[in-house]
N, C-alpha and C positions, 0 to 999 in steps of 0.2 A: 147584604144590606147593612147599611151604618147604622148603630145603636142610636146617635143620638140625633133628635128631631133638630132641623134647623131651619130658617127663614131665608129662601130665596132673599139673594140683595137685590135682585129685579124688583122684587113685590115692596118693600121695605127703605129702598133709598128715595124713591118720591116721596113718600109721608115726611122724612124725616125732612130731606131738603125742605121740603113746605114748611116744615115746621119753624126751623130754622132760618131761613130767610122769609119768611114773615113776620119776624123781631123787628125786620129794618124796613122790608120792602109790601108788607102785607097793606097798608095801611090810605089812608087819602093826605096829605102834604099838612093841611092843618090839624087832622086828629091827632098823626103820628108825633107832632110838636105838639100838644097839649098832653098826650099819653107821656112824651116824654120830661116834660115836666112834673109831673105827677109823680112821674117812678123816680127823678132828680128828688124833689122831696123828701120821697119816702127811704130814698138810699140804696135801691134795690140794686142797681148796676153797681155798684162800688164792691157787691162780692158774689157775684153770679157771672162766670162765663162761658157761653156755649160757643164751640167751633169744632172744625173737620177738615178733613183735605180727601179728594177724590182723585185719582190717576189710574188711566185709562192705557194701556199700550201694546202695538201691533208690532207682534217680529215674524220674520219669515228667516224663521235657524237655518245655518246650510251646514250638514256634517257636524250637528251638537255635539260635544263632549269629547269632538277630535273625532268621530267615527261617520265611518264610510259611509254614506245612505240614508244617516240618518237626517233627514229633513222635515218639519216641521211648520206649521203655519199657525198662531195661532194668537185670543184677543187676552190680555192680563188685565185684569179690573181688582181696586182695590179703595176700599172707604173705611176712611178712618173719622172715629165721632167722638170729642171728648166733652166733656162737664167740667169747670173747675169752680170752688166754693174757700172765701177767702172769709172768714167771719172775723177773722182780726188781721192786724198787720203783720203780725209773725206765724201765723197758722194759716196752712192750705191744704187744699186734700183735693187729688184731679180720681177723672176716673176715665177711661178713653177705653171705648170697644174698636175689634176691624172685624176687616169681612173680606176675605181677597180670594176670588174665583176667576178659573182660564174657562175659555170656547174656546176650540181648535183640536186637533190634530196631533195627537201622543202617541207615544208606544203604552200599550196598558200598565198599569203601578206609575208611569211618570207625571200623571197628574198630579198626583199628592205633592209635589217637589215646589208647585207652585199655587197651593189651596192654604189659607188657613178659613175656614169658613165660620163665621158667625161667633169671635172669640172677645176675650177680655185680654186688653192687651197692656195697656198698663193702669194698675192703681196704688195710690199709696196716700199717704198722709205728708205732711212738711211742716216741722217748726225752724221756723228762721226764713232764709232761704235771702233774696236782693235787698242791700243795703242794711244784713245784719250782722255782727259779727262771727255769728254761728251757726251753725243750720243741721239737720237732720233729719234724713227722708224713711219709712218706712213701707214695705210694701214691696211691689213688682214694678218694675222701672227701667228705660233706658238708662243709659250708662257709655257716656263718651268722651275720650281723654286724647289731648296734641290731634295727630293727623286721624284718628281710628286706627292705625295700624297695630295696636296690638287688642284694644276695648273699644268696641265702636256700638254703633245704632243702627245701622245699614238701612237706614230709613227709605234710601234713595229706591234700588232698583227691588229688592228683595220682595217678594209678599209676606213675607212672615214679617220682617225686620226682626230685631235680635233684645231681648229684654232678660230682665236678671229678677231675682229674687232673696230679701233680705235687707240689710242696712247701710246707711251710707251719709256721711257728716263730713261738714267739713268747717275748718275753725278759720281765722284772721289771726295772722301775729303780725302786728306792723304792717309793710307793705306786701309782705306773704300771703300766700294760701294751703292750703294744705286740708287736702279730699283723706276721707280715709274709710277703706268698704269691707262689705264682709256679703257676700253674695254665693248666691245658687243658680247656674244658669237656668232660665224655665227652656226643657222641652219643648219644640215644638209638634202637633200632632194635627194633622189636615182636616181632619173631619168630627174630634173631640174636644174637648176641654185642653188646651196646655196647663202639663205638670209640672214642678220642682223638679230639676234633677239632682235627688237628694244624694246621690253617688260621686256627685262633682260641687268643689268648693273653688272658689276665688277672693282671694282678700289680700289687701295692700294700701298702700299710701302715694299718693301722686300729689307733687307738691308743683305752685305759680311762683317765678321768683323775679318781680322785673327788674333792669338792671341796666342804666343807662340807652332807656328804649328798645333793649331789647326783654326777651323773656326766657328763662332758664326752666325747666320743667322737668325734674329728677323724680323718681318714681323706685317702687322696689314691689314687685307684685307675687307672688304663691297662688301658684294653681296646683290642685288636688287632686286626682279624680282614681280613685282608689280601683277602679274595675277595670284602667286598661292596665295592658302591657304584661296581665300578668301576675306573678305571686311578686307581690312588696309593691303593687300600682305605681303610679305615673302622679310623680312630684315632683314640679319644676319652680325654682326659685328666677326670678326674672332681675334684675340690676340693670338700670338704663338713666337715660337722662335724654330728652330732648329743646331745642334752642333756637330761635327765630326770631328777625326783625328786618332792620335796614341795616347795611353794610357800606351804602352809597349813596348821592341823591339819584331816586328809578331804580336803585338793586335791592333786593332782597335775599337771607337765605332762609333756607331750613334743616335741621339737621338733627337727627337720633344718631343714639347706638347703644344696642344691649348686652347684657349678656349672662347667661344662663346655666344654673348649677342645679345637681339634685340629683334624681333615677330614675328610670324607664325601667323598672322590673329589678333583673339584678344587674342590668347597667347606668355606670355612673356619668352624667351628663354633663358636658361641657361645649355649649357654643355662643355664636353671636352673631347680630345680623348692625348693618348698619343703612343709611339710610342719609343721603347728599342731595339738596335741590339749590339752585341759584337762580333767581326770578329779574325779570330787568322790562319795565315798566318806560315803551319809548318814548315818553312824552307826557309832560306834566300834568294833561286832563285824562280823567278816570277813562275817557272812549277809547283812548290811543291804545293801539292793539299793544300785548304782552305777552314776552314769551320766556320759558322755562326751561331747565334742561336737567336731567336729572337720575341719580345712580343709588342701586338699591342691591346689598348683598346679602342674603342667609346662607348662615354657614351649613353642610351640609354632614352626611358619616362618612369618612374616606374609608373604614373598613368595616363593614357590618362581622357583627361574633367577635369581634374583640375586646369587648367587656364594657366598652365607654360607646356613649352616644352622642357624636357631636351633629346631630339636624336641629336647627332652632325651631321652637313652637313657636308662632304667631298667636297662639293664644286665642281670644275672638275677638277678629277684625271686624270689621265692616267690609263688604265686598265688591266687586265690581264696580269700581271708582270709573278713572274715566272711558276705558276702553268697552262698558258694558260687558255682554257674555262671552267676548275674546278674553275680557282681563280676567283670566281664571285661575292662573296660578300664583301658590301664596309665598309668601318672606321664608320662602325654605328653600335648602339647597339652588341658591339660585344667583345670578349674576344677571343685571336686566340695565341698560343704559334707556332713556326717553329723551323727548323731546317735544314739547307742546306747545301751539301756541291761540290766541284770546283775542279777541276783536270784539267790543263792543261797537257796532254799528250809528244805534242810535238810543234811544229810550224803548224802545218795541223789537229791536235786531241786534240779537248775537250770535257771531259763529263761532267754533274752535276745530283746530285738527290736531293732528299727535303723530307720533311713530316712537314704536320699542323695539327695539334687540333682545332677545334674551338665551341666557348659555344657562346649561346647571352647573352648579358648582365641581359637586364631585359627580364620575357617570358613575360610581359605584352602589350609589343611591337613588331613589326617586324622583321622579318628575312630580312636584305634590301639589294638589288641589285644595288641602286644607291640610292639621295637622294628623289626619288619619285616615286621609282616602291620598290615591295619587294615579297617574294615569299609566306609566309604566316605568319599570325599572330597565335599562340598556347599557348596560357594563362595557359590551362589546361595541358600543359606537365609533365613528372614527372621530365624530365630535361630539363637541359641548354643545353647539349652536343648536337651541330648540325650536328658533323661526325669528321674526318678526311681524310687527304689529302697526296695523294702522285707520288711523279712524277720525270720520272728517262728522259735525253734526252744525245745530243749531238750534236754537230758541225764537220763538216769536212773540211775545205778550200780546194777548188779544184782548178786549175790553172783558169786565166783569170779573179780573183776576184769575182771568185763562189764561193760559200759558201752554204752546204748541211746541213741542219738541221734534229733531226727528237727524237721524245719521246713519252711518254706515261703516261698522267696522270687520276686520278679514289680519283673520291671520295666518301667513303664510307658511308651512314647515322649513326648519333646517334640515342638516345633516342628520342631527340626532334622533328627529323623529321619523323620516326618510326610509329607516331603518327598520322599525315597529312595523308590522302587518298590521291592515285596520288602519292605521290611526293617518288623518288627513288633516286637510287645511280647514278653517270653519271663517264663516261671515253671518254676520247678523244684520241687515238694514231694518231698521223701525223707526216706526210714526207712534208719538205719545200726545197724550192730552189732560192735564191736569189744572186742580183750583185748589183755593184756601177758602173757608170762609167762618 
């Protein structure tokens, strides 16, 4: 049994819903206009705001995690509710609980992987913050910098999504910006309180630089985390810059590249990952379909025991961008080319599809899932080729600020996984269904 009491989201997201959209919609057409003049008077809306977002979604896994059998069915529901309280122009303070529970179908302990039940997910305080020239957040907080790839929010598919803990300001010099943090990632924990993980640090400087319509985005990040790897922990210094805009009329690009110094225990660390997109917009109205093409490499260890460790940390990304639970593996040891492309239909209809290649860098290393789990090591392969990827979806806006998702993506093995006992191809199709309000 779980220690700590918590409140079914079945019993508790009707109340709240009511509550909440009874601000706008509880009311008769002429009270609601005189109620709202009254509260116009009084100034009450100018620093009270209440909102949420609910996402609802159905996957049917085939061969999770690359493994034989393992299939799964099951419903992901997730409600987020925040508060925010402006009492002046330069001071705010939010405060946003979630609640994200599965139905369906696990191997037992794999629940947890997608529960955070009945949590506090972010709060803090803010002086400054839009149109000041300085700002300062305290408290528990997302945290998301250029693409996510290396600090992200992973707001999208995750149920926990990813929050930090500690401080974070950022100043205005001329047409500059410049964020500067000092954080604790929080723990996540399925069915308790998330903690501080006071064992792990993250602090650095990411800097805005525009620059003849484009934007220049230099950054220098230290992550800490003193328990892995070992006697002398896992300290990695990050050095990167990322850059983006038009290059054409309809082109676009995007472009990082990092790279990384420090220790992994008593080895000394040296790699770097980079990161190539080129976007090309066929036609001058926003509807006209758009497509991308685009190359991603982390460097990887060409010889594990010999005293240096070149695999790049990703640091905390944000995860499963757009291939969903195919797109599993991260900015390590890896070589991946894509290819996507964007159709807006109409005002209510959008589709996309995509396809990736992906090889590992070095086979003397991992195939990795993040920077401390990985799915196997295959030294003896005959190749790099770890499969291909492909994933076709869509959107639908439905009235009331519903929004109907749903696609299908499969990834196929290469050579290099061919090879592994276990490990197989996986497909994920899902129907989602989510709101704002």
């Amino acid at each position: 049994m779980n220690s700590r009491r918590v409140v079914p989201a079945a019993l508790w997201l009707p109340v709240l819903a009511g509550m909440f959209t009874g601000l706008a919609f509880g009311q008769e057409p002429q009270e609601a206009v005189e109620e709202e003049e009254l509260l116009r008077r009084r100034g009450s809306l100018t620093w009270l705001k209440l909102g949420g977002e609910w996402r609802g979604r159905l996957e049917a896994l085939r061969n999770g995690d690359f493994v034989a059998g393992h299939e799964h069915d099951y419903w992901l529901n997730r409600l987020r509710l925040g508060v925010e309280v402006e009492p002046r122009n330069w001071l705010r303070v939010r405060v946003e609980g979630i609640d994200a529970r599965l139905a369906g179908n696990l191997c037992p302990g794999e629940e947890d992987s997608f529960t955070n039940a009945t949590e506090l997910y972010q709060a803090y305080v803010e002086a400054g913050g839009e149109g000041q020239r300085a700002r300062l957040r305290v408290g528990r907080m997302e945290m998301a910098f250029g693409d996510e790839r290396l600090i992200g929010s992973d707001r999208k598919l995750s149920p926990y999504g990813q929050v930090f803990a500690g401080a974070a300001g950022g100043v205005r010099w001329g047409s500059t910006y410049w964020d500067v943090f000092a954080l604790r990632l929080m723990a996540p924990d399925a069915w308790h309180l998330d903690r501080r993980d006071r064992r792990s640090k993250l602090q650095g400087v990411y800097g805005s630089i525009p620059w003849e319509g484009l934007v220049v985005e230099p950054y220098v990040i230290v992550k800490d985390v003193p328990w892995e790897a070992g006697p002398g922990g896992h300290q990695v210094y990050t050095v990167g810059a990322r850059s983006a805009g038009p290059v054409a009329p309809r082109v676009s690009y995007n472009a990082e590249a990092a790279w990384q110094r420090g220790h992994r225990g008593t080895e000394l660390i040296g790699a770097k990952a980079l990161h190539a997109e080129l976007g090309w917009q066929t036609g001058d109205r926003r509807r006209d379909p758009a497509l991308s093409v685009e190359y991603n490499y982390g460097s990887g260890d060409t010889n594990p025991g010999d005293g240096r460790h070149g695999s790049f940390d990703d640091l905390y990304p944000a995860g499963f961008n757009r291939f969903g639970m195919a797109d599993a593996f991260a900015w390590i040891n890896i070589h991946n080319a894509m290819a996507v492309g964007e159709w807006t239909l109409s005002r209510k209809w959008q589709v996309a599809g995509g396809y990736r290649s992906t090889w590992v860098a070095h086979r003397a290393d991992a195939l990795y899932f993040d920077s401390v789990s990985y799915l196997c090591v295959n030294p003896g392969a005959r190749s790099s080729h770890v499969g291909q990827e492909v994933f076709v979806g869509g959107a639908w806006r439905l009235p009331g600020e519903f929004r109907l998702g749903f696609g299908y993506s499969h990834f196929r093995r290469g050579a290099y996984l061919k090879s592994v006992p276990g490990v197989r191809g996986m497909s994920t199709p899902y129907v989602s269904l989510e709101t704002r309000f």
